[in-house]
Residue frames relative to the residue before (quaternion, step in Angstrom):
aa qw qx qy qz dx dy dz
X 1.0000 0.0000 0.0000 0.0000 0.00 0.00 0.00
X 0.4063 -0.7357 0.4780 0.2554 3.52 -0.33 1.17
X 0.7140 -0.3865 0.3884 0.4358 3.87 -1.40 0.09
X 0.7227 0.4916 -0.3600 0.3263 3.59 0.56 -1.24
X 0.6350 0.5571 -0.2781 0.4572 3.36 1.09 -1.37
X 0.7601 0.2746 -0.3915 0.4400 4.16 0.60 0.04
X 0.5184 0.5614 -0.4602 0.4521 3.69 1.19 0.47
X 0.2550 0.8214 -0.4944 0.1259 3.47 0.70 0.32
X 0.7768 0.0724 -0.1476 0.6080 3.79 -0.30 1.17
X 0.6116 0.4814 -0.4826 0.4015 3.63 0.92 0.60
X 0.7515 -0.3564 0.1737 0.5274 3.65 1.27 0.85
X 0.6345 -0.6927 0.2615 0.2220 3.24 -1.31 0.23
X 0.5255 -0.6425 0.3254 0.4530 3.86 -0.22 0.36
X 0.4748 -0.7653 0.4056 0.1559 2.92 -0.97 0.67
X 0.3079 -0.7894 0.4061 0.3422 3.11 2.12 -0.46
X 0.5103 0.5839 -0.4326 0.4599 3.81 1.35 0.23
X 0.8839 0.2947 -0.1297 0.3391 3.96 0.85 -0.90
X 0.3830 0.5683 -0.4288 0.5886 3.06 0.83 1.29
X 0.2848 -0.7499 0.5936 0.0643 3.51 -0.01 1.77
X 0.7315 0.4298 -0.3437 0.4026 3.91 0.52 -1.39
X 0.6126 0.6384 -0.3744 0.2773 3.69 1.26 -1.03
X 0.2489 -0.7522 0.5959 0.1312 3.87 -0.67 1.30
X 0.4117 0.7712 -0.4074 0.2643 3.79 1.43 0.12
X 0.1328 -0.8408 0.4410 0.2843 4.12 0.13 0.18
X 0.6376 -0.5714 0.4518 0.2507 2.81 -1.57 0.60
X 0.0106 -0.7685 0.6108 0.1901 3.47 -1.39 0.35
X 0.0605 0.8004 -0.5570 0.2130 3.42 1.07 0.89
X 0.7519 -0.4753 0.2784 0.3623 3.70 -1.10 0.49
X 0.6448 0.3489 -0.0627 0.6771 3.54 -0.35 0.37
X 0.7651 0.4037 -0.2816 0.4151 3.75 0.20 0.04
X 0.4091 0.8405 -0.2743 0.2257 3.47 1.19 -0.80
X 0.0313 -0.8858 0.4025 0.2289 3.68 -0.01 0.28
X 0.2262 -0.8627 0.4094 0.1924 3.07 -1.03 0.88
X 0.4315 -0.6152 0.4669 0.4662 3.62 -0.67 -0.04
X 0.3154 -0.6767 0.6278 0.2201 3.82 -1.20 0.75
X 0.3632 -0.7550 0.5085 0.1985 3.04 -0.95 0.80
X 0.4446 -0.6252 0.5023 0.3989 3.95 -0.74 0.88
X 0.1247 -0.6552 0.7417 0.0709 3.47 -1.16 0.81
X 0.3752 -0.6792 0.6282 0.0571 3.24 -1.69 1.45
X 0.2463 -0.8321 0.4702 0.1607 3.13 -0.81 0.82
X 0.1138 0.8712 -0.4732 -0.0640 3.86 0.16 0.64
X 0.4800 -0.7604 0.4113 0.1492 2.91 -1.09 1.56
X 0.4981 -0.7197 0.4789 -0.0684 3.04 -1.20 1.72
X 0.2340 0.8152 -0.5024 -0.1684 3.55 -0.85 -0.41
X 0.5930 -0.7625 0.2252 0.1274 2.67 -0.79 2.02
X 0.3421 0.6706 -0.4658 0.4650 4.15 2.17 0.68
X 0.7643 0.5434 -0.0990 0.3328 3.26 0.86 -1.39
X 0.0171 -0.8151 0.5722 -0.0891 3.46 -0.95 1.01
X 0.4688 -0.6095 0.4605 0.4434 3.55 -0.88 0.82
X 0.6119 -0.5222 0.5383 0.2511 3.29 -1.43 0.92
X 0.7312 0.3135 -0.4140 0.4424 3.95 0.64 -0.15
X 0.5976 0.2754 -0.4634 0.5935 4.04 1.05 -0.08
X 0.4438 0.6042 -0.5738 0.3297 3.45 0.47 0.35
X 0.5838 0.5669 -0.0205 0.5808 3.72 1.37 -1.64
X 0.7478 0.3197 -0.3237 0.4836 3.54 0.53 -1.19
X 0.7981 0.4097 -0.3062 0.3185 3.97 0.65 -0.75
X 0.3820 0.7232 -0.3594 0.4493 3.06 1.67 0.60
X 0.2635 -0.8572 0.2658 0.3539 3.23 1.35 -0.76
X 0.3884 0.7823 -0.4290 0.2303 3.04 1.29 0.97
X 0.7057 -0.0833 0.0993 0.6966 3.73 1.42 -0.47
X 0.6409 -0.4914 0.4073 0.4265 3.45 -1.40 0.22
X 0.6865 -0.2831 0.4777 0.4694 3.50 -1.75 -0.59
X 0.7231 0.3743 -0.4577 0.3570 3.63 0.12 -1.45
X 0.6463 0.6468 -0.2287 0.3341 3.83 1.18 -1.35
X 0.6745 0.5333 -0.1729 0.4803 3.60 1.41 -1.05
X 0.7250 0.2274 -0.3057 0.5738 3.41 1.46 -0.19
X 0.4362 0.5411 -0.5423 0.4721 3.45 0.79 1.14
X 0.7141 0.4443 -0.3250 0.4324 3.26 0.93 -0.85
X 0.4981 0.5163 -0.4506 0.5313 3.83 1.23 -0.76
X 0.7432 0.4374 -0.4132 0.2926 3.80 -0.18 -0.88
X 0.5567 0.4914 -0.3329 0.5812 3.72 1.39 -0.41
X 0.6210 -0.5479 0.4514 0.3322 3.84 0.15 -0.11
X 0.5569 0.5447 -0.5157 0.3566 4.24 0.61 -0.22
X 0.6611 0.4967 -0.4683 0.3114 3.58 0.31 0.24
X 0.1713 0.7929 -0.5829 -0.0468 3.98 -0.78 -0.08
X 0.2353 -0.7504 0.6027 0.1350 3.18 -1.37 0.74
X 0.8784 0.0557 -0.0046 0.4747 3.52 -0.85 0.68
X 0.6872 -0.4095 0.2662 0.5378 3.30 1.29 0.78
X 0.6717 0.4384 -0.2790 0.5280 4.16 0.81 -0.53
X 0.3099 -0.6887 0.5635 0.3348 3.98 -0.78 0.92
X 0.2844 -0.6705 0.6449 0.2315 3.60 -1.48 0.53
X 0.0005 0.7932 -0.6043 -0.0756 3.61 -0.97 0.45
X 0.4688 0.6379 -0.4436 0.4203 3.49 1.72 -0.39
X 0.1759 -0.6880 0.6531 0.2630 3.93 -1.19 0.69
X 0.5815 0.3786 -0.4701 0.5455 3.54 -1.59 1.38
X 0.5882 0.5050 -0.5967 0.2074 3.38 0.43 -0.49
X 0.6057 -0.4741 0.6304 0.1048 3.71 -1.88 0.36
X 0.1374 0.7468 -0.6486 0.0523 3.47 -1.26 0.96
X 0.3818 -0.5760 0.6354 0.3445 3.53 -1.28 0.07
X 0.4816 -0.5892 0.5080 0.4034 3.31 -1.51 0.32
X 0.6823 0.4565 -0.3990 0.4085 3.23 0.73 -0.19
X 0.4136 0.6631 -0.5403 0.3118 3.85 0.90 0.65
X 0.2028 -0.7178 0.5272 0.4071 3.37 -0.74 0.22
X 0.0894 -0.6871 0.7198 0.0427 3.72 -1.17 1.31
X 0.1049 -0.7616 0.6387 -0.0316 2.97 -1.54 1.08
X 0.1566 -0.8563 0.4856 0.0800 3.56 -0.63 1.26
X 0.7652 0.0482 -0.0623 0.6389 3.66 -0.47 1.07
X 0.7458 -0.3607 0.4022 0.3898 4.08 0.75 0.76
X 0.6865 0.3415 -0.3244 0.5539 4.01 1.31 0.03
X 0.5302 -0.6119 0.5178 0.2762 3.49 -1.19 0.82
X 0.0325 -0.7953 0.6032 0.0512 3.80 -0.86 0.68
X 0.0728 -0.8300 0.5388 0.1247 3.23 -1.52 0.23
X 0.4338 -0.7199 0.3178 0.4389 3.68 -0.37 0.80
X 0.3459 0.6107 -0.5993 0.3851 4.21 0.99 -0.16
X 0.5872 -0.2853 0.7130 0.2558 2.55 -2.54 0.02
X 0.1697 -0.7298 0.5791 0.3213 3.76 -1.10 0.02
X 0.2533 -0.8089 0.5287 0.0456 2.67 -1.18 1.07
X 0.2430 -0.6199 0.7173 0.2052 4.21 -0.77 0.52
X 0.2382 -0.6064 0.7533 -0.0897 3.41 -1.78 1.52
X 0.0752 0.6138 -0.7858 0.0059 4.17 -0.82 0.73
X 0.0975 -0.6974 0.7097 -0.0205 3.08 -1.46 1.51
X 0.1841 -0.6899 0.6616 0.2289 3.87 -0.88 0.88
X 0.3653 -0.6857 0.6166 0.1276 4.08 0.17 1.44
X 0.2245 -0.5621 0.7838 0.1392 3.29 -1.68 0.86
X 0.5930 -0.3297 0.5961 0.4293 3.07 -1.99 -0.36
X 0.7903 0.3255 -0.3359 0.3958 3.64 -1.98 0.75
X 0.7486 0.4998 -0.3497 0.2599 3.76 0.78 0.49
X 0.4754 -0.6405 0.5036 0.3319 3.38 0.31 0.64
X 0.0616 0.6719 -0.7218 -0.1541 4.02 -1.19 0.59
X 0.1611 0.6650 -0.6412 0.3473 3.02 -0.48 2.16
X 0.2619 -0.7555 0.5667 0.1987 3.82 -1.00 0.55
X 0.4594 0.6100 -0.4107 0.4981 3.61 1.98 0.26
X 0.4304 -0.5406 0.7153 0.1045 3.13 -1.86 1.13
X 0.8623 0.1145 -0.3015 0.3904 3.13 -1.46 1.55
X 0.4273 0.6705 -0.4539 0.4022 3.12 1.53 1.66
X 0.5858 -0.5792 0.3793 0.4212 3.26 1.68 0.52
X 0.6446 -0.4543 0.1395 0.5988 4.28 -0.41 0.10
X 0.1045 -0.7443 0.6577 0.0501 3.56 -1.06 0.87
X 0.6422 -0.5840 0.3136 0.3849 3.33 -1.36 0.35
X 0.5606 0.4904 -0.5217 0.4160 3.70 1.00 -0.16
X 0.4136 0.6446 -0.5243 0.3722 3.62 0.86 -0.29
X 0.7317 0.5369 -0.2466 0.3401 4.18 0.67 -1.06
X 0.8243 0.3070 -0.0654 0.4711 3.01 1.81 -1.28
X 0.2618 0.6706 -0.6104 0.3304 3.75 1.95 0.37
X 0.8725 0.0899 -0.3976 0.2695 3.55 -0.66 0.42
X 0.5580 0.6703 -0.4559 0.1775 3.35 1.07 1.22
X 0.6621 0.3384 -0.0606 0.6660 2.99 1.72 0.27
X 0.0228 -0.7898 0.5866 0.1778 4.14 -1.56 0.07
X 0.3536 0.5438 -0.5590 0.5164 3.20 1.80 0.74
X 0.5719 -0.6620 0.4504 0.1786 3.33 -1.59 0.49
X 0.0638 0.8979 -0.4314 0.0589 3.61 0.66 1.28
X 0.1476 -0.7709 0.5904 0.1880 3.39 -0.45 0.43
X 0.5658 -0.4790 0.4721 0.4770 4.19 -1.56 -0.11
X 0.2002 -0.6312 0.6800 0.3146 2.98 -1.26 0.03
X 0.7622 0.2652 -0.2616 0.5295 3.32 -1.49 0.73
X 0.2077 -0.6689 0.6321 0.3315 3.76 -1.53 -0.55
X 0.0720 0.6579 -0.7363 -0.1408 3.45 -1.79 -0.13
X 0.6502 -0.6536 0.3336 0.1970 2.86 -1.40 1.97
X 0.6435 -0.5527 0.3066 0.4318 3.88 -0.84 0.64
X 0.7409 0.2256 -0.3197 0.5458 3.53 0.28 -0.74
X 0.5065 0.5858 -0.5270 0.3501 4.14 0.37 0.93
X 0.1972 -0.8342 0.4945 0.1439 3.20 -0.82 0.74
X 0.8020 0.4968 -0.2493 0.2187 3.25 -1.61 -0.10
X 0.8727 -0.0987 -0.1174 0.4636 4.32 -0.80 0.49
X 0.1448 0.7746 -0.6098 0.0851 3.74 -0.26 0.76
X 0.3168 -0.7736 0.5439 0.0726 3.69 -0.61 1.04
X 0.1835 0.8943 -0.3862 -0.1316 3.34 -0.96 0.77
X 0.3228 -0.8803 0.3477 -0.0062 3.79 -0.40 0.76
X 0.0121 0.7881 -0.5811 -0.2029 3.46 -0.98 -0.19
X 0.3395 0.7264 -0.4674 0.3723 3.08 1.94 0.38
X 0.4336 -0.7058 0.4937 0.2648 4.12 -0.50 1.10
X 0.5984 0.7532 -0.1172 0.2468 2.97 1.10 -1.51
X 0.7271 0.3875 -0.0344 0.5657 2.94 1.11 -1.74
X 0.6401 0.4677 -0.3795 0.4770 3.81 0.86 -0.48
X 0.6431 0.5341 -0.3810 0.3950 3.32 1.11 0.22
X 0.6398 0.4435 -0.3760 0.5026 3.11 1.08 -0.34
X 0.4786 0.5530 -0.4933 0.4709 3.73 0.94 -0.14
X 0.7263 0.4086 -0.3085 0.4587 3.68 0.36 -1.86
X 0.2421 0.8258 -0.4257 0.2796 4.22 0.55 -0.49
X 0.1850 0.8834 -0.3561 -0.2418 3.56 0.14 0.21
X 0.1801 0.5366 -0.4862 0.6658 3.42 1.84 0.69
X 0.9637 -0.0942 0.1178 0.2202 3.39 -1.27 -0.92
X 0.1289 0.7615 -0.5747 0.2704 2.91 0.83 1.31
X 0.5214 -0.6722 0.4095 0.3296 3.85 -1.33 0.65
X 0.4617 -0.6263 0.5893 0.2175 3.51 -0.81 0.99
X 0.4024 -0.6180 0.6725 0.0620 3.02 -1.91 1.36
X 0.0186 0.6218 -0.7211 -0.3049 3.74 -1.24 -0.51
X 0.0783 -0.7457 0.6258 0.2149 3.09 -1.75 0.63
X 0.2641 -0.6238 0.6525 0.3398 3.55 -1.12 -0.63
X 0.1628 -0.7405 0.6504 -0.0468 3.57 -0.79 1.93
X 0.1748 -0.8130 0.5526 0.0562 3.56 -0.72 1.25
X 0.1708 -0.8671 0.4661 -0.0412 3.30 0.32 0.99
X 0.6292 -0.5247 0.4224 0.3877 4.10 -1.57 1.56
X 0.8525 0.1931 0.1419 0.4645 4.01 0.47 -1.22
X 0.5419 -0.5451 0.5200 0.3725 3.82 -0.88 1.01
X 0.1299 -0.7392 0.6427 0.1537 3.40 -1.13 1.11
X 0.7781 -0.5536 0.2959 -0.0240 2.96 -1.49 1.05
X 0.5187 -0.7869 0.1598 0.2934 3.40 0.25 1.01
X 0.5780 0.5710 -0.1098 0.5726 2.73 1.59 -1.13
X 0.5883 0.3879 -0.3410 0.6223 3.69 0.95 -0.50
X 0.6246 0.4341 -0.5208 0.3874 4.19 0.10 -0.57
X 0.7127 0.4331 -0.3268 0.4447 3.45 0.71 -1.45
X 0.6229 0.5348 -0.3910 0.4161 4.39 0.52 0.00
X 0.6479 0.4866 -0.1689 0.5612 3.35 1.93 -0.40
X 0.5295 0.4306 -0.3406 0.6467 3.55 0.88 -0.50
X 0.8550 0.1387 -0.4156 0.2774 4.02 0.02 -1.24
X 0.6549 -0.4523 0.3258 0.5104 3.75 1.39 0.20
X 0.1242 -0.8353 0.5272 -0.0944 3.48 -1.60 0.76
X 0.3642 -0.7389 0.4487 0.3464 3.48 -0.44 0.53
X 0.0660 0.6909 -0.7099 -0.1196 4.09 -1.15 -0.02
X 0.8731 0.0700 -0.0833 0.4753 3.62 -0.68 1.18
X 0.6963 -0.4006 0.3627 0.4724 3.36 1.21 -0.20
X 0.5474 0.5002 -0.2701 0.6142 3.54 1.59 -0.68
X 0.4337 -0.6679 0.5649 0.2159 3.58 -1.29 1.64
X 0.1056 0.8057 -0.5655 -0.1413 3.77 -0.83 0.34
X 0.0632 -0.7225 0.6612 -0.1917 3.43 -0.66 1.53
X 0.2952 -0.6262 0.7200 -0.0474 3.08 -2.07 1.17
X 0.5149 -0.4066 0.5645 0.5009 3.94 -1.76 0.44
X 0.7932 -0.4234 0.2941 0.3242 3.34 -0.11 -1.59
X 0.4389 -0.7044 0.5476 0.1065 3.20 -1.04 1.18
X 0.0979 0.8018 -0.5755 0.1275 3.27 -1.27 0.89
X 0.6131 -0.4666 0.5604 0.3039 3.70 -1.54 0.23
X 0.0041 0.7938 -0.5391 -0.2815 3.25 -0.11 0.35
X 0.6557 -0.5570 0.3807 0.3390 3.59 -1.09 1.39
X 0.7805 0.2902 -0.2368 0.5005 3.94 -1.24 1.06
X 0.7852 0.4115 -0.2399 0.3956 3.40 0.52 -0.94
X 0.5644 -0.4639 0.4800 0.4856 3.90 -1.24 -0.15
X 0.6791 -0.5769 0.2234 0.3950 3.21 -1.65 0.63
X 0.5666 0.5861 -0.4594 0.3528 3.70 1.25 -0.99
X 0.6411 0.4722 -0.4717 0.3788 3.97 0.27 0.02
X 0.1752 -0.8066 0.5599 -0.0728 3.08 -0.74 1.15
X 0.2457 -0.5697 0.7726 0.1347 3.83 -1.36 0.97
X 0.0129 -0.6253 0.7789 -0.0469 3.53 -1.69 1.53
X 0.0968 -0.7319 0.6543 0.1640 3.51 -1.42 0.36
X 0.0282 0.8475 -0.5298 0.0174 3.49 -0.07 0.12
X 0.4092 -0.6950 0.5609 0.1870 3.78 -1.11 0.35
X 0.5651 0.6769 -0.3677 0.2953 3.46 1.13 -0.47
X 0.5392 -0.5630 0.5072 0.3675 3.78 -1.00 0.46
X 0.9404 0.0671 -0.1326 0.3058 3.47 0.74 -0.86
X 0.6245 -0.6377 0.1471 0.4263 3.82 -0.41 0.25
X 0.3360 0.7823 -0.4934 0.1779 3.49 1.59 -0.34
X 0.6762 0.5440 -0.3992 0.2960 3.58 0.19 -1.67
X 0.4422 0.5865 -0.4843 0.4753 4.10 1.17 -0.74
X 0.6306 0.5878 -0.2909 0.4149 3.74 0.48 -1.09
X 0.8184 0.3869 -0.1853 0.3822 3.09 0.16 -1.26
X 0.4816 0.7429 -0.3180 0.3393 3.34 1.46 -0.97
X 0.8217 0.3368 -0.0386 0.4582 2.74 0.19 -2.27
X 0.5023 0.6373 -0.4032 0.4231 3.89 0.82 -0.20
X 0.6427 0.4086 -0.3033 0.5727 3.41 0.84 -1.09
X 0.8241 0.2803 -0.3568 0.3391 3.31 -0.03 -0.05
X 0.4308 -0.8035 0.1374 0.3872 3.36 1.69 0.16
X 0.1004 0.8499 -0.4203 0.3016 3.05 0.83 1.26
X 0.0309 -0.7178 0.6734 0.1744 4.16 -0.31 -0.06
X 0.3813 -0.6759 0.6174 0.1289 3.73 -0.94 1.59
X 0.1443 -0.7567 0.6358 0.0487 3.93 -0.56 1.19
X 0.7766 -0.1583 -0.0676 0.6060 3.98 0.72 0.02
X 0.4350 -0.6137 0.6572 0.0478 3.12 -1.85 0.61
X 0.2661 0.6635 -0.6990 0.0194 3.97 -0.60 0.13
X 0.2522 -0.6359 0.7127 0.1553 3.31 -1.67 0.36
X 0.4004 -0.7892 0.4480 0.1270 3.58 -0.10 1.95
X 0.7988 0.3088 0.3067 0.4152 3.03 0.48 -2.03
X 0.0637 -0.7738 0.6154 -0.1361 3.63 -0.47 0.64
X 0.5665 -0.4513 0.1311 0.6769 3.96 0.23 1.16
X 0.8861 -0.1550 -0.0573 0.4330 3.53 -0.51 -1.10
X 0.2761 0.8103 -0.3972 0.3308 3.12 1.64 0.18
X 0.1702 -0.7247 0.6673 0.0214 3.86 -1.12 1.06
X 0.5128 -0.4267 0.6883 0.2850 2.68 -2.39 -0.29
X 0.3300 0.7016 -0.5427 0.3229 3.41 0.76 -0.18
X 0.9306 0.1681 -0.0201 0.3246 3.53 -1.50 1.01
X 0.6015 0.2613 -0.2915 0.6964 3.64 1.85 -0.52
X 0.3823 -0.6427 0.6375 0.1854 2.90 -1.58 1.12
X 0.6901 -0.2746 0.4160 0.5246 3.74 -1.50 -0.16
X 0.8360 -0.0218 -0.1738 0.5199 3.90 -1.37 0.99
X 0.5640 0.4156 -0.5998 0.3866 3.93 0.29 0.27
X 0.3944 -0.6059 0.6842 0.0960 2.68 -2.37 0.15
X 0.0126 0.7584 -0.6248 -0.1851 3.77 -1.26 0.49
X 0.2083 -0.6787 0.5532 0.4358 3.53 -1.38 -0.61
X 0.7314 -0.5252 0.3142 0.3008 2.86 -1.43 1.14
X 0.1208 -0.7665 0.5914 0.2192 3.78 -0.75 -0.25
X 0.9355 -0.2667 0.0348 0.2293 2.69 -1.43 1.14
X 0.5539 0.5541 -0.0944 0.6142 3.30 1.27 -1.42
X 0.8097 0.3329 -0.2795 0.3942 3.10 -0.55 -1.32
X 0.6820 0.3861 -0.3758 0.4946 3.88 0.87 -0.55
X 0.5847 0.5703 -0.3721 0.4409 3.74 0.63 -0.27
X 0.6862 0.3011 -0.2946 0.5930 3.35 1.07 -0.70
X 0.5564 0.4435 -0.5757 0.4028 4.01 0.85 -0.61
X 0.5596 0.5903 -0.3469 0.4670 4.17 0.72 -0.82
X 0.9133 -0.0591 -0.2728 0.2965 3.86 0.48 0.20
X 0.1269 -0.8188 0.4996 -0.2527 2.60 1.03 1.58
């Protein structure tokens, strides 16, 4: 007669004391549960819903980004999306209300450019400037503007859309200063035909402002210009027959050299983009 069978009215078994007993226990902590089958659906790790796609852009939340898709202000690649769930690559171009977005943070890049880099975002241009800044950033920033390989000095980068317009702008785009080191002392009479503007081909060419720079011989030269790129220096001084021997870009609205050596890089702070933003 086993143990259980002479405890009769002294309570119930516990199902714990019975070595031979193959019966299980549901004592606390023992309970069985059922496991639920988990599906695995395959994912791919380019692709993001189109509303955190919107929401990490910082234009509105999720709940707000699929209100706005269901009204029509979103598009991808040129096609509106109203479907909710839909999927993008970062590399799609979405546009919200007619503006390009991106899901990054934005970020501002100051490069102090050496001499020998191409300002090209193409591969198999030999050393380019993204070559200086690949480890200053993993948002996708490109230069604004160019400066020619053997030119030196301030090159701004960005993935901020916003801001490369106001650079590209041709009313009110943000003035550069350079310093143009020129074969031979240029001529007064030539500074004052530059400063009041000139035709080349029929095409007006005109500068903020052109100066001596103070201390130095006449062939150094202070240029401001609005342009994105560095060519028009070229064209300038050619017409008047000059051969440009260095280029440097000093200055960038309030933007310096200050603190970047030759090939380093900083980000901007806070300020400095608040003021580069109302320029």
């Amino acid at each position: 007669m086993s143990r259980n069978q002479n405890s009769k009215g002294k309570g119930k078994a516990s199902g714990r004391g019975n070595a031979n007993s193959k019966s299980k226990s549901f004592a606390r902590g023992n309970a069985p549960f059922k496991k639920k089958a988990q599906t695995k659906t395959a994912s791919n790790p380019d692709e993001i819903r189109l509303n955190k796609y919107i929401a990490n852009s910082g234009i509105c939340s999720r709940r707000e980004a699929d209100e706005n898709i269901s009204i029509g202000l979103v598009s991808v690649n040129g096609k509106v999306i109203t479907e909710m769930g839909y999927k993008v690559k970062r590399s799609d171009d979405v546009r919200f209300d007619g503006q390009r977005i991106t899901p990054e943070a934005k970020v501002y890049v100051l490069l102090n450019k050496p001499k020998g880099f191409a300002t090209t975002t193409a591969e198999g241009k030999g050393r380019t400037v993204m070559d200086l800044v690949a480890n200053a950033t993993h948002a996708n920033i490109k230069p604004i503007g160019r400066l020619g390989r053997n030119s030196l000095g301030l090159l701004l980068f960005t993935n901020d859309d916003k801001v490369v317009q106001k650079f590209t702008n041709s009313k009110n785009g943000v003035a550069r200063l350079f310093q143009v080191e020129l074969d031979k002392n240029l001529k007064f009479e030539d500074l004052k035909k530059i400063q009041e503007g000139f035709k080349v081909d029929g095409k007006l060419i005109s500068v903020e402002e052109i100066s001596y720079i103070e201390g130095e011989s006449k062939n150094k030269i202070g240029v401001k210009i609005k342009n994105t790129g560095n060519t028009i220096l070229r064209t300038i001084f050619e017409y008047f027959k000059y051969d440009i021997v260095k280029i440097d870009c000093v200055a960038i609205g309030h933007l310096t050299k200050k603190d970047i050596p030759r090939g380093h890089w900083k980000h901007l702070t806070e300020q400095e983009v608040n003021t580069l933003k109302m320029l």
